[in-house]
NUZA-946753 format. One record per residue (C-alpha): residue in one letter; x, y, z. Coordinates in steps of 0.1 Angstrom, whole numbers, plus 5000, padded with zeros to 4 digits. Example, Ala and Ser with C-alpha at 12.3 -4.5 7.8 and 13.67 -1.06 7.14 Angstrom:
BEGIN
A512349555078/S513749895071/
! end
This chain:
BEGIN
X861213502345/X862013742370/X863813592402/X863513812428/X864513712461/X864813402488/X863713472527/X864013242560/X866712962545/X867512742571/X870912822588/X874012662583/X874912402609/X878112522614/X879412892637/X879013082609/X875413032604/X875013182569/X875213052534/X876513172498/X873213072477/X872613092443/X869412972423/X868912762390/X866312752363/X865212392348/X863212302325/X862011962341/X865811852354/X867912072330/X869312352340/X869212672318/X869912962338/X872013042368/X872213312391/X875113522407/X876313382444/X875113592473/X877313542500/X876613522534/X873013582537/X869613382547/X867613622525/X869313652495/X868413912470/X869013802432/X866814032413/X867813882383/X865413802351/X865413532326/X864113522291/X863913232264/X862113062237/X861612732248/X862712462223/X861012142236/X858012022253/X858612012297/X856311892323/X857612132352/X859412452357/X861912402386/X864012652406/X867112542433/X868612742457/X871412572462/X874412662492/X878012642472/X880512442491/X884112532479/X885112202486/X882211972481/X879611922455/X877212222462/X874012092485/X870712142474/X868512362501/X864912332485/X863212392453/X860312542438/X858512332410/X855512432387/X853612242366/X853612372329/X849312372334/X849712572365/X852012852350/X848813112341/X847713082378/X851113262383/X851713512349/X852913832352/X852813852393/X854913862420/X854113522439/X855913412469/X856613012464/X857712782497/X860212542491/X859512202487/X862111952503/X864811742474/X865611402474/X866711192446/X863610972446/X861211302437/X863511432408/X861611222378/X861311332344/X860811102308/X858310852299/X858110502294/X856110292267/X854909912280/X853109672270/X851209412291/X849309112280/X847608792304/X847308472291/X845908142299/X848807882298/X848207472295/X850507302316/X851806932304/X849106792330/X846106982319/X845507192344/X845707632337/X847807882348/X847708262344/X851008432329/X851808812326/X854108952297/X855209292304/X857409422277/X859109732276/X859509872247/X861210192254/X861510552270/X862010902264/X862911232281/X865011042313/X867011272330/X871111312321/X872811262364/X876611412367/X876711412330/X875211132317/X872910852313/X873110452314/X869710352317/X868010002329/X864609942338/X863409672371/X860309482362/X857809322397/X855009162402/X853509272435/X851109142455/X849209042488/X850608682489/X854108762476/X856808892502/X859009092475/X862109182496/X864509452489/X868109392484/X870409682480/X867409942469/X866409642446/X863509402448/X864809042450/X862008942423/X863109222401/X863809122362/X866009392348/X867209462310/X870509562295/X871909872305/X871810112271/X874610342275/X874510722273/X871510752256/X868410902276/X866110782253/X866810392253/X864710152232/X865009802251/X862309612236/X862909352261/X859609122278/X859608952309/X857108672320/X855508632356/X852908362370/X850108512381/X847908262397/X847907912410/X847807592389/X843307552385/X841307322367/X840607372330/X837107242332/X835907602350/X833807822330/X835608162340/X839308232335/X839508302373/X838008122403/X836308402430/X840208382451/X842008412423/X840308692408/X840708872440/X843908792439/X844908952405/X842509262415/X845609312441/X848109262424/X850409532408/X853509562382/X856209762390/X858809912362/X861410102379/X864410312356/X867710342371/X870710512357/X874010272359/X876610412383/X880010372387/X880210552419/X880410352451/X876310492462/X875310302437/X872710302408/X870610632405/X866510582408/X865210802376/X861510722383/X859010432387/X855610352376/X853110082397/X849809942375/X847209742391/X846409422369/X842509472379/X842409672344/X843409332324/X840109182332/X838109382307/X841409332278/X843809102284/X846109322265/X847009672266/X849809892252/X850610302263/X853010502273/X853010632308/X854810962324/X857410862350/X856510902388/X858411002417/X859310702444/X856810672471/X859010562495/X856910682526/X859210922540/X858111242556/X859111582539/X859911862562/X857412112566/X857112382542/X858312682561/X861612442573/X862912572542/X861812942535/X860413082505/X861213202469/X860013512456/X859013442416/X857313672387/X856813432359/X855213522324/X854413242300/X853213232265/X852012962245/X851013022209/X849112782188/X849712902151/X848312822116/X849412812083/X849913202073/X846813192050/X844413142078/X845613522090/X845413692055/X842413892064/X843814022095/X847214082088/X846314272058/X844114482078/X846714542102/X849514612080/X847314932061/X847115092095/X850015302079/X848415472056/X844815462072/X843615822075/X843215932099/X845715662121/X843515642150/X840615412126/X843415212116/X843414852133/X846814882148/X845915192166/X842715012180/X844714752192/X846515022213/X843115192225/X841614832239/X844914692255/X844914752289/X848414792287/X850215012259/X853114742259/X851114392254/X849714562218/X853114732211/X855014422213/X853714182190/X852714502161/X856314612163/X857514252153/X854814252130/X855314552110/X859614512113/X858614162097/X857214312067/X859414642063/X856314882072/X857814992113/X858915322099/X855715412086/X854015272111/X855015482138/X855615762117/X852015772115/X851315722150/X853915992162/X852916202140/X849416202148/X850616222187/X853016532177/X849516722165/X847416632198/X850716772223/X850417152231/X854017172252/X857217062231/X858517012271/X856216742269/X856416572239/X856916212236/X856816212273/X853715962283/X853515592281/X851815612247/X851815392217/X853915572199/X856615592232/X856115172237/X856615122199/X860015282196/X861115112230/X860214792215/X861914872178/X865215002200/X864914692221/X865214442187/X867014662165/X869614862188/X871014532210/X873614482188/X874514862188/X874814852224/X876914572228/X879514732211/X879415082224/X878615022263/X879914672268/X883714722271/X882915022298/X880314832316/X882314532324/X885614742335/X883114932363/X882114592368/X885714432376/X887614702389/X885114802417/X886315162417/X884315362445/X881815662430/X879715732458/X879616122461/X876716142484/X878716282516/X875716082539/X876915742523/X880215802526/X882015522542/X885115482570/X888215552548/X886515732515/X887516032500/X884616232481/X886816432463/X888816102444/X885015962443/X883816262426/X887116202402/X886215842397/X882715892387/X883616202365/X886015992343/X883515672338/X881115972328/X883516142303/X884315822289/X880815692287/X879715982270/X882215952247/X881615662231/X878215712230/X878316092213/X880815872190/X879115582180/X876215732159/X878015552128/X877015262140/X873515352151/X871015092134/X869015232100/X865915142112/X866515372143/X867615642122/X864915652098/X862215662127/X864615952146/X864216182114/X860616112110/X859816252146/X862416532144/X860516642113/X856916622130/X858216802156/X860117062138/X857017152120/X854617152148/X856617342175/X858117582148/X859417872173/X861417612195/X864517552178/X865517252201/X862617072198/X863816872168/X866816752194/X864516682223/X861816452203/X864416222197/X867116302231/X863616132244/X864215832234/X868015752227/X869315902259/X866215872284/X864415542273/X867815362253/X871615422267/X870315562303/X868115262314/X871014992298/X873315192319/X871215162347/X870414762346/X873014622320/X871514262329/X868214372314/X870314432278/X872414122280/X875614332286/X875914192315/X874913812325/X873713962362/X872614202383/X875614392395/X876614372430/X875214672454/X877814902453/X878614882410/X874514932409/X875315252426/X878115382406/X875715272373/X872615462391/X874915782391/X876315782358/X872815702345/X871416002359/X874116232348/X874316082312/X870016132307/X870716452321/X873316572292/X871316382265/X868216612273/X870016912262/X868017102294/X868217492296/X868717412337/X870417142344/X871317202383/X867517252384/X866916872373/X868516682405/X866416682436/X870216642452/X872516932462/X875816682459/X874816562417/X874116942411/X877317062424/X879016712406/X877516832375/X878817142374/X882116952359/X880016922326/X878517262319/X880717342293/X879417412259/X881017162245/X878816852257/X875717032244/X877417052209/X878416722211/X874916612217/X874116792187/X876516672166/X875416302180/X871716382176/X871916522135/X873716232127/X871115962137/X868616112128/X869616262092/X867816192061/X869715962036/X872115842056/X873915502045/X873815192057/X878015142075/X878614782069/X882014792070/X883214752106/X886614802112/X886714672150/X884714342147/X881514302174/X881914042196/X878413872191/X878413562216/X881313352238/X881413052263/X882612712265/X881212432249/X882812122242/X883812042204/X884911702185/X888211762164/X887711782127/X891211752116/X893011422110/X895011322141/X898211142133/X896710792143/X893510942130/X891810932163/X889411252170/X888211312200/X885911582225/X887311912243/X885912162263/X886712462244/X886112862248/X884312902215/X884013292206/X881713452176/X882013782158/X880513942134/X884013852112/X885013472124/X883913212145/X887013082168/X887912862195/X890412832222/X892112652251/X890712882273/X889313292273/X892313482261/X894313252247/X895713232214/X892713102190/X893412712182/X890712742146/X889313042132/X886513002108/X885913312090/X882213392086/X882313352051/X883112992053/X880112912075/X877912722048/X875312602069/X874412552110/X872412262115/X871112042148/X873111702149/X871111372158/X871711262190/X872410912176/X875711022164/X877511052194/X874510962219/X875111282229/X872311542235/X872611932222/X874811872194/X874612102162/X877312132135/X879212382116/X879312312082/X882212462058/X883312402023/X884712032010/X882511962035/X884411972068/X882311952096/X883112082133/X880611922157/X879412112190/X877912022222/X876712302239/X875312312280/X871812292273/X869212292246/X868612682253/X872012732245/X872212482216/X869612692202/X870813022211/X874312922191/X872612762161/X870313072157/X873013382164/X875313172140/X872913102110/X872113492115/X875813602111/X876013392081/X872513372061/X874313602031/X876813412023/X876913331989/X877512931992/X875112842016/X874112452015/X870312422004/X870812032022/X872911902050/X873511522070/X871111562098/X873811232115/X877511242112/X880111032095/X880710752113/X882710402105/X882910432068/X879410562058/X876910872065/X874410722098/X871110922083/X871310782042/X874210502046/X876110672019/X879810592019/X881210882004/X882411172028/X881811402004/X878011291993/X875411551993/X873211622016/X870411432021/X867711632041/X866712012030/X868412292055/X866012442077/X867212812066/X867612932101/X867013312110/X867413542084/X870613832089/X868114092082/X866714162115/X863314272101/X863013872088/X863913742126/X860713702133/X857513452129/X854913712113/X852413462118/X853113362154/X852413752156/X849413812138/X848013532164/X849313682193/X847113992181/X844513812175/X844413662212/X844414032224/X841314152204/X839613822214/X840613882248/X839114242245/X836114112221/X833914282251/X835314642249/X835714582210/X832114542208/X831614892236/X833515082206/X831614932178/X828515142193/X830215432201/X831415582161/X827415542153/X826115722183/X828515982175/X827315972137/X823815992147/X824516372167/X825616612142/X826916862171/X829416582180/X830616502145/X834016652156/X834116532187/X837616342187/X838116172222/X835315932239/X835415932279/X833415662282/X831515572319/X833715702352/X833615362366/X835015172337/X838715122336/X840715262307/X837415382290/X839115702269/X839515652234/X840615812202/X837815862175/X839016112151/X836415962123/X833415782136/X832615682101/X836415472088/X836615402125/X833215242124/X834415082091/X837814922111/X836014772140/X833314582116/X836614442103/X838214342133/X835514172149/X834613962114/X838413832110/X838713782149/X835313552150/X836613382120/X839913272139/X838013212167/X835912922145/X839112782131/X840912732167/X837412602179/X837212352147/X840712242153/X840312202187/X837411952183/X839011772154/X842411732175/X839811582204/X838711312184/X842111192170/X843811222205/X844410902224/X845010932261/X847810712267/X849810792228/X853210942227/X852411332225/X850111232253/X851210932280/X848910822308/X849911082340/X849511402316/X846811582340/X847011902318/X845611662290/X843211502315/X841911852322/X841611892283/X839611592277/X837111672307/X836712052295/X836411942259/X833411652269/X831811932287/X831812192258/X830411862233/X828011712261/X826912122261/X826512182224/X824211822220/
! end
């Protein structure tokens, strides 16, 4: 998600007219991202962006601006809310969203299951009566209001002749079950019983006489879900659902579950441009992956493109040529090949393929290639923990101390002196290129291994330019690595968001001057368009940056080098508060739940009072024998996971939200996959009242009784679903089947004309977009594409088989799909088209 900015909020009603606004991410009404607070503005810029895997199934995607009030709860200005079906209208652009009015009757999330059933009853006289039983069995999904959630559900029978009043937001007919306490998925399994129609004779031949049927045709039941207050507003409304009765006259029973709607209470909403706008860039994938034999065939072929010869008729390099975009095929191969341990070769063979087709070493590994997007993406997954610990400390001090940098004598402000600015900014340089020029100890293997590779192809090529073997890689670990995380530390998590206007200055000028060192140019003053940076770089022309580049740039990119893991400073990896349950005896033997900082390095997992205090427990890594999810039955709480440790002590976590449960549970299993005691099975419940809640075992210490799920791997080439990727590539080639099958014609019509046998670059038609490809070997490239397009139609079968199978099981109105689900609705009507079409 990128949230870019907010225009035409309406104005405060107060003198001061303007608001501090910030915006929230939810997934349905769970918030998993905030922004910074802009103060003082109608159009507030945020700029900020947002990425996660998302661990459960939602219905909408929300944003709220909200306007803080220091001494109030913050007021909600409007929101933004998209439908999970509607989120490809919107991928990947820039779309500008109105806000939609809030009130609490519209904010609904869950799903109720019911069943209804009419019967015939005999009264002691003889005569019939009609009687509806609604029970309800259960929900799922409500909503957690100011921290928790004590649900009950109102059951109604509406209709034309009954007056149902409304008491205190409640109907006076209303027939209401227990209150199930902080649980938002409550199983009541309660049934209620309604007359439906008047007292007839039992003589008649139809259940119904004509008035009473058009009676029961009016009628409706009403289930309504509140959440238990104890605040004088009273009870919360969490969503409602109305059902005719007209549908009982064809089965006098029926049983579904049902998504929750809003309250339609009849009031107006403001208008839509009351509230302003939201502008929004949202990019949403959804893979649907099979077992990882179903991708043999085109992994395989995939995975070869190493030692295909020549590269350019290997598949991967394909996948390059018909992307319309370098980055959407460099993404998902990178992960692929780090998965299996073949990156290095990989893009050794693509670089050095690149290396041979560049004429100017000032040019080399300049362009947006494949080889340029594939590093980027290998720094990206491989380096983030190297940047953490060599920029972090430096970027949050600029960030804090606010010192002013700005050396541009036009932007000079009332009061500032250029020649202390010029000072300020030359010791954040210094510093930053310090630690940088220092840190290639700590520079990740796979980095290094790739950095030799294309100093070596580049040596050899350009062998009369002695710095070219610095340059090749300067290319990418000063200008594509350290200057852009300089330059937008929010991008590489070193900061949580976009700095305020004036740090983003200071960062833009360091950035520049630190890219500018790192490319070891012969004219330096030459490279800024500005008089003021050239004259504020002549502080570093002294030799001894160059050499220290040098120095810098051997190191990470020698042969042989060895793997440092022994740290001596430990990383800091991830912090924040969570709240934890004690695990240690209390004198009375009471335990209870804090809110506690909780801070992870790469040497011990801790947790204090509060940030910088004294740690209260320190777990060494070592110790860490398993990270598991914890059932919400436990505690009814949700986002619980435990740390397991030897004798089996437990500590057990609640963290803000199930994107942060499952950032924990995955950065912690990382840090601690090699330990040499890991659990192979854990207690999905906790230890409660004498006895385990999952397998009723009363011994503390009994094993496990459900297999660890193994968590992400420490090694960061295993992080990743090699599968999930191998479908992800082939969605692309099925998305280019059509210029696929353009190529497939081209290697034989190239075959067929002996004078263009060595032809090595196909410009296809002017008027078709991105129509120049690589074709160094008609002949294996020919071989590859016949490949391609066999494994990608027989996906292509498998995902249409399963697609009609899954059609015929699916019941409209089952758990994975309640009644209300319009993205299933739109399923069903697409899927009896596509059968109606192949009869």
């Amino acid at each position: 998600l990128s949230l870019g900015e907010a225009k035409n909020l309406p104005t405060y009603p107060g003198p001061n007219k303007m608001r501090d606004c910030y915006c929230t991410v939810n997934l349905d009404q769970e918030e998993v991202f905030r922004t910074k607070i802009v103060e003082k503005s109608l159009c507030p810029f945020y700029g900020e962006d947002f990425y996660c895997e998302i661990p459960r199934t939602f219905r909408h995607l929300s944003f709220y601006i909200f306007d803080r009030d220091v001494f109030r709860r913050d007021s909600i200005i409007g929101k933004v809310a998209i439908q999970k079906e509607d989120l490809q209208k919107y991928h990947n652009r820039d779309t500008w969203f109105q806000l939609q009015h809030v009130d609490a009757d519209s904010e609904v999330q869950g799903k109720v299951h019911l069943e209804l059933r009419l019967s015939e009853v005999i009264t002691d006289t003889g005569v019939v009566c009609h009687k509806l039983a609604t029970r309800v069995l259960e929900c799922q999904g409500l909503p957690i209001v100011n921290g928790q959630c004590d649900p009950y559900a109102t059951v109604t029978l509406a209709g034309p002749s009954r007056q149902v009043l409304h008491l205190q937001g409640l109907p006076s007919e209303a027939k209401k079950t227990k209150v199930k306490k902080k649980t938002n998925n409550p199983h009541f399994d309660e049934v209620f019983y309604f007359e439906v129609t008047r007292p007839s004779s039992y003589n008649k031949k139809s259940h119904f006489d004509i008035e009473d049927v058009d009676e029961v045709d009016k009628m409706e039941i009403r289930v309504d879900l509140w959440n238990a207050s104890n605040l004088k507003f009273g009870d919360e409304f969490l969503g409602e659902l109305r059902l005719p009765l007209k549908f009982l006259r064809q089965s006098s029973s029926y049983e579904a579950w049902y998504f929750l709607q809003p309250r339609d209470n009849g009031n107006k909403s403001l208008k839509p441009d009351d509230l302003g706008s939201l502008r929004l860039n949202v990019v949403y994938t959804e893979d649907h992956v099979f077992s990882s034999d179903y991708y043999s065939p085109l992994r395989d072929l995939l995975l070869k493109s190493a030692d295909v010869e020549p590269v350019s008729a290997s598949a991967a390099h394909i996948l390059g040529e018909v992307c319309r975009e370098k980055q959407e095929a460099a993404i998902p191969l990178v992960r692929l090949f780090l998965h299996y341990g073949r990156i290095v070769p990989f893009i050794s063979a693509i670089a050095n393929a690149e290396v041979k087709r560049t004429q100017d070493p000032n040019t080399i590994f300049r362009g947006n290639s494949l080889t340029s997007k594939c590093i980027d993406e290998t720094m990206k997954l491989a380096g983030m923990h190297y940047l953490q610990v060599t920029l972090k400390p430096i970027i949050d001090e600029i960030c804090q101390v606010h010192k002013t940098c700005e050396i541009d004598p036009v932007k000079l402000k009332d009061g500032e002196n250029l020649e202390n600015n010029r000072e300020n900014l030359r010791q954040y340089v210094d510093r930053i290129f310090t630690v940088i020029t220092k840190s290639g100890v700590s520079c990740p293997t796979v980095m290094c291994d790739i950095f030799f590779s294309l100093r070596e192809s580049a040596a050899k090529r350009f062998q009369g330019d002695l710095d070219v073997r610095y340059t090749a890689v300067s290319s990418f670990i000063f200008l594509r690595f350290f200057a852009p995380a300089i330059l937008s530390p929010n991008l590489f998590q070193l900061t949580p968001h976009h700095p305020d206007p004036q740090t983003s200055r200071t960062l833009t000028l360091i950035s520049k001057t630190i890219q500018t060192l790192g490319s070891l140019s012969k004219s330096k003053s030459a490279n800024f368009k500005e008089s003021y940076m050239a004259t504020f770089y002549d502080y570093f022309n002294e030799q001894k940056y160059a050499d220290a580049v040098k120095n810098f740039l051997d190191l990470i990119s020698s042969s042989g080098r060895k793997d440092h893991k022994s740290i001596e400073q430990p990383i800091l990896l991830k912090e924040g508060f969570m709240i934890k349950r004690a695990q240690g005896r209390k004198r009375f033997g009471m335990k209870n739940f804090k809110k506690r900082w909780f801070r992870l390095t790469n040497h011990e997992f801790t947790y204090q009072k509060s940030k910088g205090d004294h740690p209260l427990c320190s777990i060494p890594i070592e110790n860490i024998l398993a990270v598991e999810r914890l059932e919400e039955e436990s505690f009814k709480m949700k986002n619980m996971f435990q740390v397991i440790q030897p004798e089996r002590r437990v500590l057990y976590i609640q963290a803000n939200n199930c994107v942060e449960a499952k950032d924990w549970i995955d950065i912690l299993t990382k840090v601690s996959q090699c330990n040499k005691k890991r659990l192979t099975v854990y207690h999905p419940s906790a230890y409660l009242n004498g006895h385990w809640l999952c397998c009723k075992a009363t011994a503390d210490n009994t094993p496990g009784c459900t297999p660890c799920t193994g968590g992400l791997p420490a090694n960061i080439q295993l992080d990743i679903d090699g599968d999930r990727e191998t479908e992800r590539i082939y969605s692309l080639f099925n998305l280019y089947m059509p210029k696929l099958e353009k190529m497939q014609a081209i290697p034989v019509l190239l075959l067929s004309v002996e004078a263009c046998g060595s032809k090595s670059v196909y410009d296809g038609p002017e008027e078709e977009e991105y129509s120049t490809f690589i074709i160094d070997d008609p002949k294996e490239t020919y071989k590859t594409l016949k490949l391609i397009i066999e494994g990608v139609g027989t996906l292509e079968q498998e995902h249409a088989q399963y697609k009609r199978d899954k059609f015929k099981k699916t019941k409209y109105g089952s758990q994975e799909h309640p009644i209300g689900d319009k993205s299933f609705q739109t399923y069903i009507r697409q899927q009896s088209e596509i059968s109606a079409h192949s009869i």
